[in-house]
N, C-alpha and C positions, 0 to 999 in steps of 0.2 A: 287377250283371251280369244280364242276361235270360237267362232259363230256356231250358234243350234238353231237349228230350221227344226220346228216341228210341223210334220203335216195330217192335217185331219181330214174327213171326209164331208166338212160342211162346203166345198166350192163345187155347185155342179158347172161349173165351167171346165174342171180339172185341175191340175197343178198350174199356177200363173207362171207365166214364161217369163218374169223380167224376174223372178226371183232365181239365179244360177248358183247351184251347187259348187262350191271353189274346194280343193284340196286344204284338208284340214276341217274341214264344216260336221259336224256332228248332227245326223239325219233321225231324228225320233219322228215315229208313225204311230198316231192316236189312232185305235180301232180303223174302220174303213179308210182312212188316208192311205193305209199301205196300199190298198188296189192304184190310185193315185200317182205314188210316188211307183210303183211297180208299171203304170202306163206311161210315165215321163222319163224311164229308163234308168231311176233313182235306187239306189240300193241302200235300205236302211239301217243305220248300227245296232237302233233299237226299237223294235214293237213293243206297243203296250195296248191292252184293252182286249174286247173279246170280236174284234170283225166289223163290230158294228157303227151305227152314227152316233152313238151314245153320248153326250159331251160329256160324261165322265171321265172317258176315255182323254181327251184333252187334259182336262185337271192332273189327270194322274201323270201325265207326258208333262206339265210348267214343273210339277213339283219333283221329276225324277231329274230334268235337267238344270235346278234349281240345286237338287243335294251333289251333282257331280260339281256344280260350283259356276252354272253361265248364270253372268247376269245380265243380258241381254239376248231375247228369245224372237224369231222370225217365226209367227202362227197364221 
């Protein structure tokens, strides 16, 4: 099954450089993660949340790429 990187806006370090985007990887953005993934030149398939650090925003990004069917998730 191909990989889901979800990224959130909890690292103030930014997006971690040993984690590499590979063709096929499925890119969900919890609220603020998009600025993230938008500063490490990442384009995401799918946003979810409203912008913010919210970790709602998280929950609702395991359970969306949870119903598409990965079961194993990079947060």
């Amino acid at each position: 099954m191909k990989r889901c990187i979800i990224i959130t806006a909890y690292n103030p370090h930014g997006f971690p450089s040993f984690i590499k985007q590979t063709e096929g990887d499925t890119v969900i953005c919890a609220d603020g993660g998009y600025h993230l993934a938008k500063e490490a030149g990442i384009r995401p398939d799918l946003i979810i949340g409203d912008f913010d650090s919210d970790p709602a925003g998280t929950c609702l990004a395991a359970a969306e790429a949870a119903e598409i069917g990965f079961n194993q998730l990079k947060v």
